[in-house]
C-alpha positions, 0 to 999 in steps of 0.5 A, a space after each residue: 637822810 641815809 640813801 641805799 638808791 639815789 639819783 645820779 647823772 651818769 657819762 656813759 659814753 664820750 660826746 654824748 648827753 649825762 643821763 639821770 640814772 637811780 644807782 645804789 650807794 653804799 654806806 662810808 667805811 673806816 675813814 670816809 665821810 657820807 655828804 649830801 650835796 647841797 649844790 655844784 657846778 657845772 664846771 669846764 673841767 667835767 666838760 672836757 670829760 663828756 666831751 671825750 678830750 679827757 678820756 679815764 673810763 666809763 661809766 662814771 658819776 662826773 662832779 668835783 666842785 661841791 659843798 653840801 652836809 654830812 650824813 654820817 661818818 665812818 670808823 675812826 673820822 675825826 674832826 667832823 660830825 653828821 650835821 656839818 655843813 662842808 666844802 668838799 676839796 677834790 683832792 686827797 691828802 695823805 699827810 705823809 708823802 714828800 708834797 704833804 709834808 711840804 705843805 703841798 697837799 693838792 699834789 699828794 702822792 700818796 693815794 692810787 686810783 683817783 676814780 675809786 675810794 683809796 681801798 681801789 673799791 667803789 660806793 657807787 653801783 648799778 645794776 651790780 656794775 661799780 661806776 666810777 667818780 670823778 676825783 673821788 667824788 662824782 658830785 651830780 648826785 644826790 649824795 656821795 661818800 669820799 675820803 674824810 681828808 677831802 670834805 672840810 668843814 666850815 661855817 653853817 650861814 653861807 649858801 651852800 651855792 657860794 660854798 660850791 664855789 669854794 670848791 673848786 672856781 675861787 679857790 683855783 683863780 683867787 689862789 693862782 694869784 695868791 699862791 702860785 704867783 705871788 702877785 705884788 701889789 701895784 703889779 700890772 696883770 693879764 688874764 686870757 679867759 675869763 670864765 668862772 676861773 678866769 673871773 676868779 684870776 681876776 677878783 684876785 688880782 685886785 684882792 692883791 691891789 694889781 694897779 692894771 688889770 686886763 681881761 682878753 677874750 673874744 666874747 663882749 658878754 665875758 668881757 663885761 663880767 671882767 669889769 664886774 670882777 675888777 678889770 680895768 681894761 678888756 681886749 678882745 682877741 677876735 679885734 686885733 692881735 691879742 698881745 699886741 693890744 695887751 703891750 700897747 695898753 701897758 707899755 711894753 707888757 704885764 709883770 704877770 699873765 694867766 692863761 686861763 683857758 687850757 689852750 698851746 696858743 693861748 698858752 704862747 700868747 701869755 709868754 709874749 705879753 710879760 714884759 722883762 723879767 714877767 712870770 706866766 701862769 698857766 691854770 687852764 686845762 687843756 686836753 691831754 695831748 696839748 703841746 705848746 711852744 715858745 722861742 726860747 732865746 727870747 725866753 732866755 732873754 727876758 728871763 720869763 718865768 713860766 709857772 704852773 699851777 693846779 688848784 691854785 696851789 691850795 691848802 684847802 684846810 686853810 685856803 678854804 675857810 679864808 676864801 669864805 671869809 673874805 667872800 662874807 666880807 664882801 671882798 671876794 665876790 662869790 655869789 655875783 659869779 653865779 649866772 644861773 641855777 638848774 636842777 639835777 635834771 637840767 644838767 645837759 641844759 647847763 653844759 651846753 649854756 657852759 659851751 656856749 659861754 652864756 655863762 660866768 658859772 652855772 649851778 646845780 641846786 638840790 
């Protein structure tokens, strides 16, 4: 059902509350899709953006991980109809910019503003004030309108819960290992952080057949879900020096650690727990303005490789359908990562659960 007003939870100042707000959308035009959303998550991505540690401008419609069903679709859309069932990629892709043509389209350089639609206008308003949307899609909404290259279409017999997932949590830990770090099998693995990303980093380890997985953090309920997702060792960091007991429990070091939690020294501590010849892999989000170090003798002298990776590196076209059919297999588990489910209107409550870390991922259900 077309919607000219909707519900939406709007940021409209840093470190305060998401307030539920009726506001006006406008129909897609040529070349974007209309998608009623289905379910999202509460991810900590939009959580550094309520929280003012990633500042871009206000107001805006926060939500970025996202499945949900085409309403209808512009002028000159191909390759999805009304009635598809989607997930929704928070990046666009061009097609014909250098990264594109490399197969790297999650770092397509080719599109402007990342707030508004590629024409530099808005589809969201109120009150006559254009908002804002986060990564072109600002999902705590009812529905969105978003580029036709950011909504890809997919099987109609999964959840659209687990498909929101998909969008952004699976596809960035799972494709961390798988893409960007090409994990080897019988590798051993370090994982610090181990919320919906990082549990995620985990299962996809073990999707690889990682002979040692060890899952660091300083809370007993994370750790716990580690061993649900396939870790077969946890280190809590608040015991004893993290990388000291990741070195002991693996002779010396990991072939490959993944920082997962956007932090300078958890970042430092990933680089010492690689043994000779490790690759680190950073795929947390830190705050704009992080710094980080390390002794680059020791660098040198290791030959660590230091690694980064945004997205998992994904194809979303390809990567997309594969992470569901490995999720109907029963290979990935997707549905095991969502801890509680909430209504648009209880989407402060999930943040702060989120916070808290009660949580391994939280969803918002229409």
């Amino acid at each position: 059902m077309l919607l000219d007003t909707m519900k939406a939870a709007v940021l409209n100042d840093y470190g305060q509350a998401l307030e539920l707000e009726e506001v006006r959308l406008d129909p897609p035009r040529p070349g974007e899709v209309q998608v009623r959303i289905g379910a999202t998550g509460v991810c900590h991505s939009d959580y550094h953006v309520i929280k003012g540690e990633w500042k871009y401008g206000l107001p805006m419609i926060l939500g970025h991980e996202a499945a949900g069903v085409v309403e209808t679709v512009g002028e000159g859309v191909g390759g999805v109809k009304p009635g598809d069932h989607a997930v929704i990629s928070f990046r666009p892709a061009c097609g014909v910019c250098r990264l594109c043509a490399m197969g790297r389209s999650v770092l397509c350089e080719g599109p402007g503003d990342r707030f508004k639609m590629h024409d530099g206008t808005a589809r969201v308003h109120r009150d006559g004030q254009d908002l804002l949307v986060l990564a072109r899609v600002g999902s705590f909404a009812e529905q969105v309108v978003v580029p036709a290259e950011q909504v890809i279409p997919i099987r109609d017999d999964v959840p659209m819960d687990v498909l929101a997932l998909i969008g952004c949590a699976v596809t960035t830990g799972v494709g961390a290992v798988v893409n960007a770090a090409k994990v080897e099998p019988g590798s051993t693995v370090a994982v610090i952080g181990c919320g919906g990303v990082g549990l995620n980093v985990i299962q996809g380890a073990a999707l690889v057949n990682a002979s040692r997985i060890v899952a660091v953090d300083l809370l007993d309920n994370k750790l716990e879900y580690a061993r649900q997702f396939g870790a077969t060792d946890t280190v809590n960091g608040s015991a004893g020096d993290a990388v000291e007991q990741v070195r002991a429990l693996t002779g010396g070091g990991v072939d490959y650690a993944f920082e997962v939690i956007g932090n300078g020294k958890t970042v430092e501590q990933a680089i010492q727990m690689t043994r000779v010849a490790g690759t680190a892999c950073i795929v947390g989000m830190a705050p704009q303005g992080s710094t980080s170090s390390f002794d680059p003798l020791l660098f040198v002298n290791k030959e660590t490789k230091l690694i980064g990776t945004w997205y998992g590196s994904a194809r979303p076209r390809i990567d997309f359908p594969r992470m569901i059919e490995l999720t109907m297999a029963g290979k990935l588990k997707v549905n095991e990562l969502i801890s509680r489910r909430y209504s648009l209107d209880q989407i402060n409550e999930g943040f702060e659960c989120l916070g808290r870390g009660e949580v391994a991922r939280g969803v918002i259900v229409f």
